[in-house]
N, C-alpha and C positions, 0 to 999 in steps of 0.2 A: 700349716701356716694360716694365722687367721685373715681373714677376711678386712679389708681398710676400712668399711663401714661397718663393723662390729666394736662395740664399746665393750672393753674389759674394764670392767670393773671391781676394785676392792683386790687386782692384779699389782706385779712392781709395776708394770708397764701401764697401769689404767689411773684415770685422773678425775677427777672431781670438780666442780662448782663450788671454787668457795666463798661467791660471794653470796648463794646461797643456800650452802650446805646440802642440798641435795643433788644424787646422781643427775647427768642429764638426761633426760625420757630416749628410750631405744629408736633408732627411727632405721626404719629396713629399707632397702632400697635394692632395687634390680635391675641387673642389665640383662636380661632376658627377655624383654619384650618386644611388639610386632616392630618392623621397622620402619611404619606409618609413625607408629607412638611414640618412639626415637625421634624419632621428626619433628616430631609437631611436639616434644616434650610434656607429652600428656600419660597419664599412668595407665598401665597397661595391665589387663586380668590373665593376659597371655593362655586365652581360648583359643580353641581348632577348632577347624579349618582356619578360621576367620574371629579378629578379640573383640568381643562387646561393644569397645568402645568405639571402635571403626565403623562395626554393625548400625550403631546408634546415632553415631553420624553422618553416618552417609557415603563414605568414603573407601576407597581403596585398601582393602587389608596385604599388604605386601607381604605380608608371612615373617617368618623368623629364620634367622642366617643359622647355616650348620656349628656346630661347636667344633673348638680346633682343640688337639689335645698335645698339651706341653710331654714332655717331657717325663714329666715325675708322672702323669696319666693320673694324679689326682685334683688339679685346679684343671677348669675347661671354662675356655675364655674365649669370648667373640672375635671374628673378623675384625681389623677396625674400619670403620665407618667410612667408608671415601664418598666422596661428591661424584653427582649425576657428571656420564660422558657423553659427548655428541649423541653417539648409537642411545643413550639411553634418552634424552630429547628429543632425540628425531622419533625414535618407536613413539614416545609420547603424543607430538604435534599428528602422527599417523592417527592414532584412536582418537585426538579431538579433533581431525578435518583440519589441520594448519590454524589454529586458533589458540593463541596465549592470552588463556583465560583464568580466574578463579574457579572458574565452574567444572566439577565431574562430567564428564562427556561418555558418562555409561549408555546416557538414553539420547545420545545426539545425531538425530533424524534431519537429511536435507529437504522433507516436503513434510511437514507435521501437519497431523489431520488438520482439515478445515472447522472442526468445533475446539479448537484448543483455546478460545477464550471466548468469554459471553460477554454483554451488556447487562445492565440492569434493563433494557429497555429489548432486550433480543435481537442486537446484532454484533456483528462481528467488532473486534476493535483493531483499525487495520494495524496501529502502534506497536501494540504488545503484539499482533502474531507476525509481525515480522521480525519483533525484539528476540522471539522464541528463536526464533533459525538462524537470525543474521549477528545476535548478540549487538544486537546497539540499543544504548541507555533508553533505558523507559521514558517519558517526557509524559510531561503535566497535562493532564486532559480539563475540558472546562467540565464544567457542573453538572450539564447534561449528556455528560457520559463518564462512566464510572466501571473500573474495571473488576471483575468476581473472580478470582480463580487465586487459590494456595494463600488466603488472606491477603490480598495484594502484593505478594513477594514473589519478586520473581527474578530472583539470586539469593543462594544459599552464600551462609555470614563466610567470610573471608577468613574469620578467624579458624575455622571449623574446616576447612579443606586444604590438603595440604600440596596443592596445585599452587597454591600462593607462595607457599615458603618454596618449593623449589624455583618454580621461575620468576621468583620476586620485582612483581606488579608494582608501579604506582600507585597509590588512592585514590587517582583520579582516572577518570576512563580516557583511556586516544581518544587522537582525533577519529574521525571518522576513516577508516579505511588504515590506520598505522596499528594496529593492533594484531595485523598478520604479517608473520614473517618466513622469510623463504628457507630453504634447506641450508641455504647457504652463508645466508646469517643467522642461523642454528650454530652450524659447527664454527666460524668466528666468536662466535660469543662463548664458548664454553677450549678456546684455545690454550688459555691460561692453564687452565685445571688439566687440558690432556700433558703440557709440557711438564706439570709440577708431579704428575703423579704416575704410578706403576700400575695399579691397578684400580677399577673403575665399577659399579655399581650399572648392571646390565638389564634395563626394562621394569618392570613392575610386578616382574614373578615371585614363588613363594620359595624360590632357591635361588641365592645369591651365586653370581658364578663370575670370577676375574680374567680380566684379559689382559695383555700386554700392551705397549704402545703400538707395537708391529699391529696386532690385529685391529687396534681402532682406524690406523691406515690403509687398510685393503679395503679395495673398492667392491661395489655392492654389484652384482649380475642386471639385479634388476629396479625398477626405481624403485623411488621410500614409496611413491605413493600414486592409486590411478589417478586419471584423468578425468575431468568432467564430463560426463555423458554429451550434452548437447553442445554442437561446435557452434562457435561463435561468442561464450560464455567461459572462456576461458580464466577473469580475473575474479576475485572473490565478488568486489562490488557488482560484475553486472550478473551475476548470480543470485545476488542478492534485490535488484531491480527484477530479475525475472521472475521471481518470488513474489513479490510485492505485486508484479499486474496478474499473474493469474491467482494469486488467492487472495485480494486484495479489493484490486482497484475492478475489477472486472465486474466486481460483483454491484458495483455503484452506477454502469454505464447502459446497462439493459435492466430489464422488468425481470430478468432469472438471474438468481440468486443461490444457486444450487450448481452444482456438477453438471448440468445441463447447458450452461452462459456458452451461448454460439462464441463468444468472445474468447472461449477458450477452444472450446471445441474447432471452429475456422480459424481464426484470424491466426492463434499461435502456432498449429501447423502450416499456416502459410510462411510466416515468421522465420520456421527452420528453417525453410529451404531460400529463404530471400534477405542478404543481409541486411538490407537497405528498410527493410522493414522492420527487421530484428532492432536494428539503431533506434527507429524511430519509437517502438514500443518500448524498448532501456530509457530512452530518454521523457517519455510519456510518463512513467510508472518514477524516473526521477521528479519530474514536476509536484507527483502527488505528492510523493512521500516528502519533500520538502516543506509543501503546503500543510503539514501535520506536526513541524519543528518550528518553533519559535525564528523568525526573522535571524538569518545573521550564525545559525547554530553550527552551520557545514557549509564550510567555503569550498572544502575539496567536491563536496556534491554538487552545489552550482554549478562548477568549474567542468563536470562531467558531464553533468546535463546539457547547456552551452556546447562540448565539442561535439555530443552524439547527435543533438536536434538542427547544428548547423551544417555536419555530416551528410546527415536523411535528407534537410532541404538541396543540398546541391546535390546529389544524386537525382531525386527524384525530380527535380526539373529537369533534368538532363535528358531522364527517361523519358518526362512526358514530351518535348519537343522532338524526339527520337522516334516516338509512337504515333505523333501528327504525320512524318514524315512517310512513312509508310502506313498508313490506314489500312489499305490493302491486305496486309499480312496479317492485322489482327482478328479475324473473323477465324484464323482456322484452330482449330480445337488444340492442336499441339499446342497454342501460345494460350491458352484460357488459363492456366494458373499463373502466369507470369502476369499476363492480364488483372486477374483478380487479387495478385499481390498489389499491382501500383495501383490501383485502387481504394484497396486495407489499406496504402500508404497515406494515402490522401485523407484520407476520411481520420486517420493516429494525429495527424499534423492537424487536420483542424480541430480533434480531440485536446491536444497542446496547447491550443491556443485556447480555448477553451479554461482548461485548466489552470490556465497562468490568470487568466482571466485582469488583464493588460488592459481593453478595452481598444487593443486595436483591431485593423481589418485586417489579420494576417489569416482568418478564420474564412473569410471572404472570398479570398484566394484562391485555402487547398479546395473548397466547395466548390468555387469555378473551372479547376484543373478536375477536379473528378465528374465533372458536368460536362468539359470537354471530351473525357475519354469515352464518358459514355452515347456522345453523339457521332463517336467514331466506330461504337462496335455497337453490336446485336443487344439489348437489354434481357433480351429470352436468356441466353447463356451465361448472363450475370449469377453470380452466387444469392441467390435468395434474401440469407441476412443482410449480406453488405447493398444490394440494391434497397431493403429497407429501411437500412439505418439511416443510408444517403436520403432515403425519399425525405424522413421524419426531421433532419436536421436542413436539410435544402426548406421543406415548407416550411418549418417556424424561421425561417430567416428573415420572411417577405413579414413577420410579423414587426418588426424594428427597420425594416430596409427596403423601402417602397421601391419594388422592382419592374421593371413589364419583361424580363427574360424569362421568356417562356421553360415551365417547368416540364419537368419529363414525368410522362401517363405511367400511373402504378401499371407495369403487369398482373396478367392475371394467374400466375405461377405463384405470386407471393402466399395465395391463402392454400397454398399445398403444407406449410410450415408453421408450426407455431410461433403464435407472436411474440417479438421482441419489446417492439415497443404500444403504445398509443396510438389507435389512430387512423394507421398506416393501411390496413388490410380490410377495415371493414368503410372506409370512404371518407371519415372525420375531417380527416387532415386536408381533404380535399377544402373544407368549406375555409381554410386559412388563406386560400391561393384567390379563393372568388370573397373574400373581406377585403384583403389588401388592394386588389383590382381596385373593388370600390372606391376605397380611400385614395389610390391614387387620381382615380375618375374627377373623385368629389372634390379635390384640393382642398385648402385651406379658407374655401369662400365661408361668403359668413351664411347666418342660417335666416329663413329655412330653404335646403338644398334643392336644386333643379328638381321636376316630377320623375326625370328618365335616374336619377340617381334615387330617390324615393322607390320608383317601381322595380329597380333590380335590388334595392336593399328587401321590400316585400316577397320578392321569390327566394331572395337566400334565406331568410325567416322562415317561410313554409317547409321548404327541405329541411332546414333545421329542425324545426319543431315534429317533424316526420319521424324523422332520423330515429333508426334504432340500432345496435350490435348485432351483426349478424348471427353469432351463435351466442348463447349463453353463456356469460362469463362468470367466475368466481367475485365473491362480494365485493375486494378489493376493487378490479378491474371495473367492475361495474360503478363502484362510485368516483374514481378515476376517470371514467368516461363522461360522466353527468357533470362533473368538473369541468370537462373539457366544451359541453354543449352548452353549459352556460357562461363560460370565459368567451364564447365566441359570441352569444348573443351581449353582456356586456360592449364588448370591443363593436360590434356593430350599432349599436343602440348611441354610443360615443361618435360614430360616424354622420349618423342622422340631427344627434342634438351636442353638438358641441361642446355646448354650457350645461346641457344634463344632466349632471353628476350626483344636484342631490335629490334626482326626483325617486319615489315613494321602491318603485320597480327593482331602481340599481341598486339599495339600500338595503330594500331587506332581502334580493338574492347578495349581496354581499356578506350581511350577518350570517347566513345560511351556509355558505360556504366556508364560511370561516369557521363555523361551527362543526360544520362536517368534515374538516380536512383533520381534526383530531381521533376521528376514528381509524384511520392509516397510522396503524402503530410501527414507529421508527425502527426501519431494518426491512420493510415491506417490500418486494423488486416495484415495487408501484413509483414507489420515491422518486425511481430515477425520472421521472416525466411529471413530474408538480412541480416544479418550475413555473415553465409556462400559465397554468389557471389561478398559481399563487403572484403571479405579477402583474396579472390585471385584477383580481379582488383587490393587491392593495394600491393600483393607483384610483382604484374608485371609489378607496375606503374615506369615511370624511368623520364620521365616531369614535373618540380615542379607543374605546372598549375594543371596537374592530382593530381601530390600528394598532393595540396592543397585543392580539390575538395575530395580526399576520407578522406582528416582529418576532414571536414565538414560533411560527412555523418555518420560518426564514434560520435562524438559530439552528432547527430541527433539521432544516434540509441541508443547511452547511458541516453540522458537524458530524452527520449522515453521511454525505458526498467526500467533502473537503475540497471542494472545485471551487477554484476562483474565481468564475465568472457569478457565481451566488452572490457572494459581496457587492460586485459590480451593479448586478440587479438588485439589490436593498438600496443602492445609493442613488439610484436614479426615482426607486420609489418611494423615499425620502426627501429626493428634490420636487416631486411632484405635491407631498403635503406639502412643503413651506411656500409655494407656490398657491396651493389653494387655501392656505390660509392666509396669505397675502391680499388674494382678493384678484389673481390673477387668472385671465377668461381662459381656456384651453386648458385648464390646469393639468387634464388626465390625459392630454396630450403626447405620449412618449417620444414621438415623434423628433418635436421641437424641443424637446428637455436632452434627447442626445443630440440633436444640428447644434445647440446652443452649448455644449459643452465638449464639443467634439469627440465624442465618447463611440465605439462600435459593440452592440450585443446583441448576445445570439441565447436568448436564452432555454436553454435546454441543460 
């Protein structure tokens, strides 16, 4: 019997082209090929193990189905073709982790190393490596940051995987978080096809094997698929939040930038065992990654964010009024990690605020709630980092927020530890606590200031000028520091001469600093603490040159960070030029630039 796609020709049975007179050209065709290439109706070399053309694209080589043999035992003819069943969707969403995707899910890791993509500039790009894990659309980065890895593709063509044609995708990607779907609208969506058909097309092996309707109804012993390791983590998205703070955002909120960040090491095994901090870190790690999409892009994310952070705040007030209540009990060692959770809590919440970067005092707050607890218990039995972190953000407060609440004395346990931030351990941060004093001493009188405010401005000058790092630091940290010694004498030189701003001193340590903050190449754990020395250079700056050089570093630290209160701090050191270009006295005043616009920051 011949073949339907054999042309007889110059046969009774064969026929010709007469409109022009030649045979028509042979054309072969097979149905012998893998059953990927069937699929995807692509031509197949029908190699073993695995055909060429799967090999070369990347894809799944499902193998080739057994031949059936008729009858006469000389024509051998395929299985026919049936459509994927539940069991064969569901094994699927099993190897891709419940994820209806285009993409082959051969190499699909829940924790991809931390160098899985680079900067031009050598740091991390938080975008893409959470796009790698979480599979959410890549989004537009500005100019000064540019991603290198697979020529910037980071999705194989659609046309070319045949993940596409079975679970037929829209072109457009979900929303955020509809892109996963349960077991149980798996087998809903493929009900049709079990009722129309006898036998079903089982998994993605290299031997086709049929079942009956009976067996696609017997239920399973055990489930399609485990569990998530870490409780409290249960739904895709805050999986995907907890992703994003430790490999992410963690690395933007301390001076380490490596596997070492106490922010992973403490705070996230506090995390596990404490939901209420767990909430507040899902919702922390939503703020950022929001803060990295265009306005407006994930309503569903807002919406999450919003229940988990107003979640943590009721809670954790609850706690702290709870822990006033009994003082007493909190000294004994049994409650020190319960302790140093509502602590982490306080310090993620005013990190929140921070991040939203709002401009209100809700930052004010958790600092004053973690000031209370720690006037309730022992500082000695404090967690090292987290008493550092508080020390470093408690003092640059008094820098925008003229206070007289007495601060709490660094321990001397802290320099057992490597430093997290600036500052903190070798005395620095001290001299922000006795500037502000001053300033509140001095008021707003006019100049030149009483003698007794002159002579304590003279002593903090000598210590300062004294001042050196205790141990030897690395180059960064070292000019990092000199940053910071000269941001204080600025701010105090503003205290003494009101109207100062353009004398010879301020001017050219401002060119100087300006100049030098370009050698902190972008991705440096230094970043996280240039804030602060970058927001008094530019409200002192009066040079466009300058003020063109700190609008660049402001750029650099924002799209370094992606914290909001960055913006906040550009805008207030932008109302201080048009202000002293206006010809208005106090110009570098910050003071009165936030009372005059009601504004609250905390710049760190």
């Amino acid at each position: 019997m011949a073949s339907k796609s054999s042309p007889v020709c110059g046969s009774a049975g064969g026929s010709e082209d007469t409109s022009s007179g030649s045979p028509k050209p042979k054309i072969n065709r097979t149905r012998t090929g893998c059953l990927t290439c069937r699929r995807r109706r692509k031509k197949c070399d029908e190699a073993k193990p695995a055909c060429k053309a799967c090999v070369k694209t990347n894809v799944f080589c499902e193998g080739y189905p057994p031949l059936t043999i008729w009858g006469n035992r000389r024509v051998g003819k395929r299985i026919p073709k049936t459509k994927p069943t539940p069991i064969a969707f569901l094994e699927t969403l099993e190897r891709t982790g419940g994820m209806m995707t285009g993409r082959s899910s051969a190499n699909v890791n829940m924790f991809p190393p931390q160098n899985a993509g680079t900067f031009d500039d050598e740091t991390s790009d938080p975008n893409h490596e959470m796009a790698q894990w979480c599979n959410v659309p890549i989004l537009p980065q500005s100019s000064t940051i540019c991603f290198d890895q697979r020529n910037g593709s980071f999705e194989d063509d659609a046309a070319d995987d045949d993940y596409s044609l079975l679970f037929q995708q829209p072109s457009q990607p979900a929303p955020f978080g509809e892109q996963f779907v349960s077991y149980k609208q798996a087998i809903s969506a493929f009900s049709t096809q079990q009722a129309n058909s006898g036998s079903f097309l089982i998994g993605r092996s290299r031997t086709v094997e049929t079942i009956t309707s009976q067996d696609v109804a017997r239920p399973r012993c055990m489930p399609p698929e485990l569990p998530f390791l870490i409780s409290g983590l249960e739904s895709t998205l805050h999986r995907r939040l907890f992703y994003h703070f430790t490999h992410v955002m963690s690395r933007v909120l301390t001076t380490s930038s490596d596997d070492s960040n106490p922010m992973n090491s403490i705070v996230t095994p506090l995390a596990l065992a404490d939901p209420t901090l767990m909430h507040t870190l899902l919702s922390l790690a939503c703020s950022h990654l929001l803060n990295l999409q265009p306005a407006g892009m994930s309503p569903e994310l807002s919406g999450e964010r919003n229940r988990l952070h107003q979640k943590a705040l009721q809670t954790q007030t609850q706690r702290i009024e709870a822990l006033k209540r009994t003082a007493a009990a909190i000294a004994s060692q049994s409650l020190s990690q319960d302790r140093d959770a509502i602590f982490a809590t306080s310090l993620l919440l005013c990190l929140y605020e921070i991040c939203e970067g709002t401009g209100g005092d809700g930052w004010r707050v958790h600092l004053q709630m973690a000031r209370e607890l720690l006037n309730i218990t022992s500082t000695a039995t404090m967690n090292p980092f987290l008493l550092e972190f508080f020390l470093y953000h408690d003092s640059l407060a008094m820098v925008t927020v003229p206070s007289s609440t007495p601060r709490i004395n660094c321990p001397t346990n802290l320099s057992d530890q490597n430093p997290s931030l600036v500052g903190v351990q070798d005395g620095l941060i001290e001299y922000v606590t006795r500037i502000s004093s001053l300033r509140s001493e001095a008021g707003p009188g006019s100049f030149p200031p009483k003698y007794d405010i002159i002579n304590k401005a003279l002593e903090i000058w000598e210590d300062l000028f004294r001042w050196k790092p205790k141990d030897t630091p690395c180059k960064d940290r070292e000019l990092i520091a000199q940053f910071y010694q000269w941001a204080l004498f600025i701010w105090l030189f503003s205290i003494i001469y009101p109207n100062g701003k353009s004398d010879p001193l301020v001017q050219s340590a401002v060119k100087d600093m300006a100049a030098g903050m370009t050698e902190i190449i972008s991705g440096d754990g230094v970043m996280a603490c240039l804030l602060f020395p970058l927001f008094v250079v530019g409200s002192a700056a009066i040079r466009q040159e300058d003020r063109n050089a700190v609008t660049k570093h402001f750029k650099r630290v924002r799209a370094w960070s992606s914290l909001g209160n960055v913006d906040l701090t550009f805008e207030v050191v932008k109302k201080m030029w048009e202000d002293h270009d206006a010809g208005q006295p106090r110009s570098w005043d910050w003071v009165i630039q936030l009372e005059r616009h009601g504004m609250s920051l905390l710049v760190t």
